[in-house]
VOBAMAR-973042 format. One record per residue (C-alpha): z, x, y. Coordinates in steps of 0.001 Angstrom, whole numbers, plus 500000, padded with zeros to 6 digits. Each point is the difference from the previous one (the first is absolute). Layout:
VOBAMAR-973042
ZXY;...
//
This chain:
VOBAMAR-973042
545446523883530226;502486503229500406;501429500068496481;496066500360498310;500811504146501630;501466502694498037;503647498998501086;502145500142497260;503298499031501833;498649495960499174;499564500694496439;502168500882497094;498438502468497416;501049499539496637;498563500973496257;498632496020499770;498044500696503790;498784503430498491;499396498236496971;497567497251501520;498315502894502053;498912501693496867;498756497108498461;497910499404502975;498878503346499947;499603499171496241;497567496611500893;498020502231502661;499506502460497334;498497498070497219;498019498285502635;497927502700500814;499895501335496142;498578496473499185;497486500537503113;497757501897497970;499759497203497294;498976497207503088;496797499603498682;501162498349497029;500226496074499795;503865499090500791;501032503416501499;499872498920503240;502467497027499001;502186502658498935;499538502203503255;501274497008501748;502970499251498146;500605503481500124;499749500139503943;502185496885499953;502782501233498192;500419503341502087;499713497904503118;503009498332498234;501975502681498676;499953501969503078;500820496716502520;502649499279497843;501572503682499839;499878500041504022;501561496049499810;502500501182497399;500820502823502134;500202498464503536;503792499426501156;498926497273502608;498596496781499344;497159499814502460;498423502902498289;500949498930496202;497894496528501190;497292501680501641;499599502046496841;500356497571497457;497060497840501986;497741502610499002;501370500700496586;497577496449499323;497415501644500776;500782501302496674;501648497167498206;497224497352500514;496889502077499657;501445502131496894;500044496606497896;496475498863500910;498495503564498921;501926500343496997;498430496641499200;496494500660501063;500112503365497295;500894498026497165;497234497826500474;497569502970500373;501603501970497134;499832497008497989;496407499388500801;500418496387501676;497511500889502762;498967496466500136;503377499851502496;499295503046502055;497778498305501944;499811500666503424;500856496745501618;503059500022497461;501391503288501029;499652498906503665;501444496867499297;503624501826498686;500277502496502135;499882497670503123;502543497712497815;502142503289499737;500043500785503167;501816496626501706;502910501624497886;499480503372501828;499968498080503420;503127497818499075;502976502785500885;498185501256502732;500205496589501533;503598498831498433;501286499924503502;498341497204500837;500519497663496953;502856501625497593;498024499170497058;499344503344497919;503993501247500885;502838497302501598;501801503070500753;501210503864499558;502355502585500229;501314503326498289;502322500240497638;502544502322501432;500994501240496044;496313500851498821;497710500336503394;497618497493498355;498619497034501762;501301496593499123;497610497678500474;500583495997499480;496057498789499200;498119497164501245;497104498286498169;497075501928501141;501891502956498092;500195498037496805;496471498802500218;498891503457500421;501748501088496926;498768497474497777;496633500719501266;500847504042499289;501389499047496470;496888497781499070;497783503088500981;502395502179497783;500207497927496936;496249499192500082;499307503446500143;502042500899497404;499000497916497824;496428500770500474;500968503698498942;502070498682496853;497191498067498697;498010503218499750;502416500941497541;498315497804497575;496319500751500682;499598503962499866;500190501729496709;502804502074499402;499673502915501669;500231498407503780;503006498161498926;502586503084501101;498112499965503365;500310496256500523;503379500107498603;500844502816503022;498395497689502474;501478497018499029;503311501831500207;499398501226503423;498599496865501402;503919498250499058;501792502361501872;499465498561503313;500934496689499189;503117500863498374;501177501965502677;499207497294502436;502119497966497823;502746501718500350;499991500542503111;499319496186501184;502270498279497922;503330502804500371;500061501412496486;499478503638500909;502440502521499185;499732501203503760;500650496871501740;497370499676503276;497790503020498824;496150498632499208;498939501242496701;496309498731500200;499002502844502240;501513502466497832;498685498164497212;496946501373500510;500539503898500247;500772499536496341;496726497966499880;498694502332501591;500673502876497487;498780497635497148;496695499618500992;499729503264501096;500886501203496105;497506497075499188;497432501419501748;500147503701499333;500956499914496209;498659496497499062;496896499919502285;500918496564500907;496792499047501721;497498500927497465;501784496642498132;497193497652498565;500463497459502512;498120502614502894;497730501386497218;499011496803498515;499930498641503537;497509502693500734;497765499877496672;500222496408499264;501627497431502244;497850500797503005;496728499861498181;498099497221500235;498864499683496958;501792498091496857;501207502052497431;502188499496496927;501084502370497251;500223498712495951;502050501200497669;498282500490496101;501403496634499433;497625498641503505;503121499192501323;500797500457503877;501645502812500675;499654500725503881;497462498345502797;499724499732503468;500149497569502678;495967498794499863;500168499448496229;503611497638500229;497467498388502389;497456499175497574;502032498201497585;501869496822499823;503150500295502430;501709497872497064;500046503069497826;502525501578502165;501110503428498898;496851501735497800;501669502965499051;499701499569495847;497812497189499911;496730500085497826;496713500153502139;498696497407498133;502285497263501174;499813500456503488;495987499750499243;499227497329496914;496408499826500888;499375503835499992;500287500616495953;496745501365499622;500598502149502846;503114501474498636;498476500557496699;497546502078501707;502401501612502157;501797501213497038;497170501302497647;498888502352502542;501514503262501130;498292499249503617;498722496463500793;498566498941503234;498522496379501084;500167497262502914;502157497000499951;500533497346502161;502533497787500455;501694497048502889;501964501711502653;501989498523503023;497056496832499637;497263502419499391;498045501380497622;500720504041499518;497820502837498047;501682502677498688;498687503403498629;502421500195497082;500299503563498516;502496500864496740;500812503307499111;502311501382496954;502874501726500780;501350502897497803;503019502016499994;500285503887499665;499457499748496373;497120497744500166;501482497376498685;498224496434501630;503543499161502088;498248497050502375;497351498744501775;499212500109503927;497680496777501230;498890500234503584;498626497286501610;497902500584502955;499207497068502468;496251500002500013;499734496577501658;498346500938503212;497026502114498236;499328497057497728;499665497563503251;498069502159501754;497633500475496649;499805496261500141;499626499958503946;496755502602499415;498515498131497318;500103496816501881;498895501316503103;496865501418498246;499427496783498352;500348498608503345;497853502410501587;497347500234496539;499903496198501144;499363500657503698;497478502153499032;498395497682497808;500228497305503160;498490502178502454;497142500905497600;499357496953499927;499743499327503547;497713502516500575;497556498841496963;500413496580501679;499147501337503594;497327501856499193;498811497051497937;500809497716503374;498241502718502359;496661498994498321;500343496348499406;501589498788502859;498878502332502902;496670498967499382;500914496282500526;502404500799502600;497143502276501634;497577496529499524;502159497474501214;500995502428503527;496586501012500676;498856495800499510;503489499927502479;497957502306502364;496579499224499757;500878495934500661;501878500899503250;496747501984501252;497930496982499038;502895497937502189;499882502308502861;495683500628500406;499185496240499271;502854498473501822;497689499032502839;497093499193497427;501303497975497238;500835496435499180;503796498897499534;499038499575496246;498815503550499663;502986501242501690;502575498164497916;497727501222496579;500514503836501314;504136499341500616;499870498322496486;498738503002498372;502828501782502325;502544497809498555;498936500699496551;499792503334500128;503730500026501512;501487497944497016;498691502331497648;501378502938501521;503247498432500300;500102498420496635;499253504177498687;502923500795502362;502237497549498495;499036500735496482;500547503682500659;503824499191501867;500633498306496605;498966502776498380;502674502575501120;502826497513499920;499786498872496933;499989504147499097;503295500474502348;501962496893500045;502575499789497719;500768496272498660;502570498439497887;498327498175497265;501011496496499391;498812496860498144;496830498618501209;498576496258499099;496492500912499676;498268496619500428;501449500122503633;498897503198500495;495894499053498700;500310497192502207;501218501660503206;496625502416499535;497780496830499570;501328499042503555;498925503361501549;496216499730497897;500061496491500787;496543500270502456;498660502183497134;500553497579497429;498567497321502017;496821501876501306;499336500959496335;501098496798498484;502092501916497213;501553498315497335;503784501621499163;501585498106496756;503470500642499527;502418499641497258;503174497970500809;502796502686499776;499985503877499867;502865501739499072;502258501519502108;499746504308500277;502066502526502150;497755501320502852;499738499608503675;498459496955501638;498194501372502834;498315502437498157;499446497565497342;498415497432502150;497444503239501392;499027500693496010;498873496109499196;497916499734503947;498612503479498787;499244498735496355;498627496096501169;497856501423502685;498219502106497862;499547497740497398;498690497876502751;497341502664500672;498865501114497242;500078496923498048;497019497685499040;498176497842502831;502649497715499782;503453501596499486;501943498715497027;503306501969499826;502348499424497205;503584501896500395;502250499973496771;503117501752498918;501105501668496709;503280501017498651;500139503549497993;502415501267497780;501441502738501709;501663497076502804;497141500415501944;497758497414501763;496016500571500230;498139497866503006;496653499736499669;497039498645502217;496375499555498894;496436499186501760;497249498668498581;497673502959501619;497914502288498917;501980502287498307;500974504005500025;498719503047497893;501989502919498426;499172502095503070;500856497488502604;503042499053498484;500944503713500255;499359500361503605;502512497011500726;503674500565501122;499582503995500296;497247499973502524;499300498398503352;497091498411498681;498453496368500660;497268498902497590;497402497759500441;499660500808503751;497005497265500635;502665497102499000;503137500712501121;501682500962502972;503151503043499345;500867503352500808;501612501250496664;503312499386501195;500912497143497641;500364501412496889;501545502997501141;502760497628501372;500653498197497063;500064503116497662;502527501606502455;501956497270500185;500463499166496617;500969503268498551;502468500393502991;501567496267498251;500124502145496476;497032497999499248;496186501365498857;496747498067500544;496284499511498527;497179498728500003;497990498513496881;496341498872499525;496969500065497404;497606500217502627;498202496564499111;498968497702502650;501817496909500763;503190501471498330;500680502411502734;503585502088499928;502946499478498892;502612501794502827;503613500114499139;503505502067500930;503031499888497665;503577500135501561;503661499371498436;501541496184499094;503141499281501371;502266500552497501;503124497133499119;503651501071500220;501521500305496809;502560497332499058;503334501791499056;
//
């Protein structure tokens, strides 16, 4: 490591080692000018290939000057420091002066600067494989190091080149977008951005004038001094791609300019999103043809100075809302020149409109629900405590009967008391059980299916079958019912609820007739009728909304039953009722009404 000191005796000063020295002094320069200007997208590209080519220019001026070949190698390791990394940021500017963001993404950048870097490794470690140089030595005529490359070399200069040319060409194409006054700034660029590769040209392939002398590090104190001009006389980074980047590009919004003619004439990123991507380039095309089902809109667009209104339209699979705002464009003279249409993405204040409206229908309904539970418990609270109250205190007063006379009464008397025991327990489990039905069918949530009816009416004979015999009830049936969507469990709780109460409160001897009837609307009514007494106005409505039980000196209930049913139909999208004319003999007419099955279509 003795010849990185100040001794001169190992190097040879000439005007080409002075030379290189001022154009790294050049590189460091401009680097700190530019420093000022870091803030601005792509300038710290630039600061990098601006670091890398003084790291270049001034390891090549010390390798160029060495008169030993340990130190010319040692130098020229560390001259690709320079070499490699110089490419990649030259490349990485382009892209950000040219506004192609979409590939400075992070995991991108990372991605090429670790590929890079095996190439900065590779002459470090040549000893040990001979790949990036076979071999070396100094040319007594020039002092220049002769070097006979390997492959890693080559592959390292394609890869270099590839950065070069892509990069250049990114700047060229600029040449074709900006307006005319940014085209002597990109032309200056464009200029500047060759000079590298030429002189690394030259130098690599033995056409230079000075045969072992490196242009490309020289190459760029003249690049250097171009984009220096560019910057203080052309203010090279206030070109549109930084501005536009800055006004339009990065906002998120879509916006598109018209000419007078509605004809593109500029847009950003968002808006190429919302159109076909087999329109390709937009630039000149007429809005209308990238939108053939937005006419009207147009028309209105263009009839007023300022025109604002919401759109939607299918995004990426998804519906989007857009608050679409057009404003006229004049010139200094006044003169209409354009229009500017902004297009805000609204989408996520429409949803969550549409979230709050259906959470307060949702909640209007819960509402609704629980009022209804309360009007039903406090209904409850007065029908069925006082039965519950009766049955419990029969419960009590039975047992006290059992436990003072169980020394003093017959086996017969005994078994009478526990009778009335047993009694009173089945109806205070039969309220329980009615009451657990209840508040599942209000929180269980079913998948509705078809149903076969008759099977269903049957099922609840077999439950009432002691009923039926005790009362000797006559049930006539037709042959068939149609088939409906519902839920047979539920179902089969409706027609025990329905048949037992025609049971009750039908004539001495039940006669029960249950029918069907198709509507127009591709709905099925059921229907059950006794031959009892009959209802009034007012007792009809007390049924269904109240815990009430008529005719208490007939019939056994708590209430419950109707309650059931109602709740269970209109959680099946079905509604019930109850008909009757209040004549003796004719009794009620009880029915529900609940969806048909519907039949596949044939295609």
């Amino acid at each position: 490591m003795q010849n990185l000191g100040p001794n001169f005796d190992t190097y040879l000063v000439s005007p080409l080692f002075i030379l290189l020295l001022i154009g790294a002094c050049l590189g460091i320069s401009t680097f700190f000018f530019l420093l000022r200007l870091r803030k601005t997208p792509g300038v710290n590209y630039w600061l990098g290939w601006q670091v890398a080519a003084t790291i270049w220019a001034f390891t090549y001026a010390f390798e160029y000057a060495a008169t030993d070949l340990e130190t010319k190698i040692m130098w020229s390791k560390f001259s690709y420091f320079g070499i490699v990394y110089g490419p990649v940021s030259f490349l990485l500017f382009s892209l950000a002066f040219s506004s192609k963001f979409k590939y400075l993404q992070r995991k991108y950048i990372i991605a090429i600067f670790a590929f890079a870097t095996l190439f900065v490794i590779s002459p470090f470690t040549n000893d040990f494989h001979h790949l990036h140089w076979k071999s070396y030595s100094i040319n007594p005529e020039t002092n220049a190091t002769d070097y006979v490359y390997g492959p890693l070399f080559w592959i390292m200069d394609f890869f270099a080149y590839v950065a070069l040319i892509i990069g250049i060409v990114n700047i060229f194409m600029l040449y074709f977008r900006l307006s005319e006054y940014y085209k002597s700034q990109v032309t200056i660029l464009f200029i500047s951005s060759l000079l590298p590769p030429i002189g690394n040209l030259i130098y690599v392939f033995h056409i230079n004038p000075l045969p072992g002398f490196d242009w490309t590090p020289f190459s760029f104190l003249i690049t250097g001094i171009l984009i220096a001009i560019n910057i203080s006389q052309f203010k090279m980074f206030d070109l549109v791609p930084f501005a536009r980047n800055k006004l339009i590009d990065l906002i998120p919004d879509a916006i598109v300019i018209l000419d007078n003619s509605m004809r593109i004439a500029d847009y950003n990123a968002t808006f190429k999103g919302l159109t076909n991507p087999d329109h390709g380039e937009l630039i000149g095309k007429r809005i209308e043809k990238l939108f053939p089902h937005r006419e009207q809109l147009i028309r209105e667009i263009t009839n007023h100075d300022v025109y604002q209104t919401v759109v939607s339209r299918e995004y990426e699979g998804k519906m989007r809302y857009f608050d679409s705002q057009s404003i006229t464009l004049y010139d200094q003279h006044k003169l209409n020149i354009g229009r500017l249409i902004v297009l805000k993405d609204i989408t996520l204040r429409i949803n969550a409109d549409v979230e709050i409206k259906e959470a307060n229908v949702r909640l209007t309904r819960e509402i609704q629900e629980k009022e209804k539970l309360i009007g039903d418990l406090d209904a409850f609270s007065h029908t069925v405590a006082h039965d519950l109250k009766s049955v419990l205190s029969a419960i009590v007063t039975a047992s006290g009967l059992i436990k003072w006379g169980i020394d003093n009464m017959s086996k017969s008397e005994l078994l009478e008391v526990n009778d009335l025991i047993s009694q009173s327990a089945t109806k205070t489990m039969y309220i329980t059980k009615e009451l657990l039905t209840l508040a599942s069918v209000r929180q269980q949530e079913i998948v509705m299916v078809p149903v076969n009816m008759l099977n269903t009416i049957r099922e609840s004979m077999v439950r009432l079958a002691d009923l039926i015999r005790d009362k000797g009830a006559e049930i006539l049936l037709p042959e068939s019912f149609p088939e409906v969507m519902g839920y047979e469990s539920w179902l089969e709780e409706v027609w025990a609820n329905y048949i037992s109460n025609a049971i009750k409160y039908g004539g001495v001897t039940p006669v029960i007739r249950i029918g069907t009837e198709i509507l127009s609307d591709n709905r099925i009514r059921f229907w059950i009728n006794d031959n009892g007494k009959g209802l009034s106005e007012e007792e009809i409505a007390l049924l269904f909304n109240k815990f009430t039980r008529l005719d208490t000196l007939r019939a056994e209930g708590h209430g419950l039953g109707l309650s059931i049913v109602k709740r269970i139909i209109e959680k099946l999208n079905g509604e019930v009722g109850v008909e009757s004319k209040n004549i003796p003999g004719e009794g009620c007419t009880f029915y529900f009404i609940l969806p048909a099955v519907v039949a596949p279509e044939k295609l």
